[in-house]
N, C-alpha and C positions, 0 to 999 in steps of 0.2 A: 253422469258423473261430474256435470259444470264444467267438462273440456271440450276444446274443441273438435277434437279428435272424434267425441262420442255425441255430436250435433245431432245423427241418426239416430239414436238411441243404439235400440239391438238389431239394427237391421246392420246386413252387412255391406259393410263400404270400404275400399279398397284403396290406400294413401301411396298412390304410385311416388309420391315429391318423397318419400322416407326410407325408399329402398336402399338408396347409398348413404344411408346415415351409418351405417358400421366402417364406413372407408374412413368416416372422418374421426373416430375414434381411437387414437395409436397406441394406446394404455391398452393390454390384451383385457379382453373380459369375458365372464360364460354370459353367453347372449340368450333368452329365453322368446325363440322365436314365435309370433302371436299367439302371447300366453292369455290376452283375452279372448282369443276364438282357435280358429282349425283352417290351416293354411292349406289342406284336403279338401276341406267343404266343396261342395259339388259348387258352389256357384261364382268359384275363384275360379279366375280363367287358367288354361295351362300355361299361354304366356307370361302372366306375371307370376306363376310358382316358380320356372326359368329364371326369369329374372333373378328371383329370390336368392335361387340356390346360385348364379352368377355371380351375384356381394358374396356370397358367405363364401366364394373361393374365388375370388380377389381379394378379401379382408380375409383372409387365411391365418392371420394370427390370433384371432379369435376363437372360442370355442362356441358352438350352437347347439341347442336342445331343442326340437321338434315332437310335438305332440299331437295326436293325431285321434279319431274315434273312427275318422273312413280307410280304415285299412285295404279295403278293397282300390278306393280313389288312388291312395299310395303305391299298392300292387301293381296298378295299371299304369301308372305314370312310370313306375319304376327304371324300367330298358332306358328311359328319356334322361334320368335325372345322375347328375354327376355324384359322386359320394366324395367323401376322405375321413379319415380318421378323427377328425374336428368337427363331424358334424354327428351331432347322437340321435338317431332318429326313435323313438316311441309312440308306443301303444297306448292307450285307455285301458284297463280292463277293470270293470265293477263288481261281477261277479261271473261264475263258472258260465253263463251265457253268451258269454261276448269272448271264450279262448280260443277262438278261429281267427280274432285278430290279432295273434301271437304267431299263428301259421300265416297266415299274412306277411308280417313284418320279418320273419325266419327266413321264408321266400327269397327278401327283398335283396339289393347288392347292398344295402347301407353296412359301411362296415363295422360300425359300435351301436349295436341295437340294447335298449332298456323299454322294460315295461313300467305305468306308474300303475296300479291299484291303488288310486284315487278320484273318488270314494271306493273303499272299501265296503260292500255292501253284503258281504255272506262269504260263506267259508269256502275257498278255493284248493283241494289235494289234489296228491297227486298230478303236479304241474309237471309238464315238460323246458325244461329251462335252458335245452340245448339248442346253443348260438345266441343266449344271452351275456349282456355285457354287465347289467348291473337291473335292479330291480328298487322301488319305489313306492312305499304303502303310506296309506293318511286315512285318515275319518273324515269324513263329510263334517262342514261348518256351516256354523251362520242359524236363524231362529227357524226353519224346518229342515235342522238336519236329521238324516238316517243315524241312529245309532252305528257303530261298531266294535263289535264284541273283540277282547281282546287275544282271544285264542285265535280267531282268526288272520290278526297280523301276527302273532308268532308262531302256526303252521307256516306261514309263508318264510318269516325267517329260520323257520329250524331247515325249511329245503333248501335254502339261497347257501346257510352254512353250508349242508351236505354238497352242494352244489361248487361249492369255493366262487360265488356269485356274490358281489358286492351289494349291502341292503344299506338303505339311508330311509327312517321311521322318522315321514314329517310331523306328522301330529294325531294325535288320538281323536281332535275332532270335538265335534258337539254345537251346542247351542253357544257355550263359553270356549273358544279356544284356546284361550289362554290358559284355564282352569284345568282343561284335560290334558294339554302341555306335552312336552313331546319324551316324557321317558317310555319305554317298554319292559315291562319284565325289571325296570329296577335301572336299567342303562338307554342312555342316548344315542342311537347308531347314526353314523353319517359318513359310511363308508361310500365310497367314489372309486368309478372304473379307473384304473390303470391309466387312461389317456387323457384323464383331468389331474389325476394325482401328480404325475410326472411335474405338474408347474404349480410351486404353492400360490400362485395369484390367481389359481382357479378355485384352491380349495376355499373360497370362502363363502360360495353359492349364490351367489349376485349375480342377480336375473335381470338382464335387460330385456325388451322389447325392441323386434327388430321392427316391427310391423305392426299395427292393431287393426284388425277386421272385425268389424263390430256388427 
């Protein structure tokens, strides 16, 4: 990417010098903890996930969003890792193959859990959405994206409704993303859990990077 952050390429490397970089930020922000990788990955040690979760509660005024596909890694770590209501921990889920890391994440203590279905990759019913906090669908982007069909993001939001589960539809996806653009059904959703809503310097979804493991 020409930075120097990303000198490895896509291998992963680990910038212990940026961990306290939220201390020094005093303006609150939603902080989008390594949104270029997975702070679970087997091959991040457990001392620096510690670490991790240490800033993000010392820098407690902050909000953070965790994204993860090893839901198991997170399971196991779980007993270890401290929670608070400021820190949203989620799921991956692509399609009906991968809803055991929904039980996973339900398991876990984190106390504001969201799933993203993104990419959305096939039609998911029939979800169980108890002990969710908020839910998050997109289409795969970029020149080999997976199509996704539109019935499939609004099964997911007609159960979020029944649900009274907050839905936020990032984008429809494609080769053009800007082209597929983020209406659904005619409207923009960008509903947000309770514990971002409360502060409008959160609603505006600015995503920092607390970390990049690459």
């Amino acid at each position: 990417m020409g930075l120097p952050s990303y000198q490895n390429g896509s291998r992963l490397t680990i910038h212990e010098n940026l961990v306290d970089l939220p201390l020094k930020w005093k303006s609150p922000r939603t902080i989008f903890v390594n949104s270029m990788s997975d702070l679970f990955h087997e091959e991040v040690p457990d001392d620096f996930i510690f670490q991790v979760f240490d800033t993000m509660h010392r820098a407690d005024w902050h909000f953070y969003q965790i994204l993860t596909k090893r839901s198991e890694q997170l399971l196991k770590l779980d007993p270890r890792l401290r929670w608070g209501p400021h820190i949203l921990m989620g799921v991956t889920v692509e399609d009906s193959d991968y809803l055991s890391r929904i039980d996973d994440l339900r398991k876990t203590h984190a106390v504001t859990k969201f799933i993203s279905f993104e990419p959305l990759l096939g039609p998911i019913p029939n979800l169980d959405l108890e002990g969710i906090h908020w839910v998050i669908v997109g289409g795969e982007s970029g020149k080999r994206a997976r199509p996704m069909q539109p019935e499939w993001a609004l099964e997911i939001r007609d159960q979020c409704l029944s649900a009274k589960i907050p839905f936020f539809f990032k984008q429809m996806g494609g080769r053009d993303k800007e082209k597929g653009g983020r209406f659904l059904d005619g409207i923009i959703y960008e509903e947000r859990p309770e514990v971002l809503s409360k502060n409008e310097n959160h609603c505006h979804n600015i995503h920092y990077e607390l970390r990049k493991l690459c």
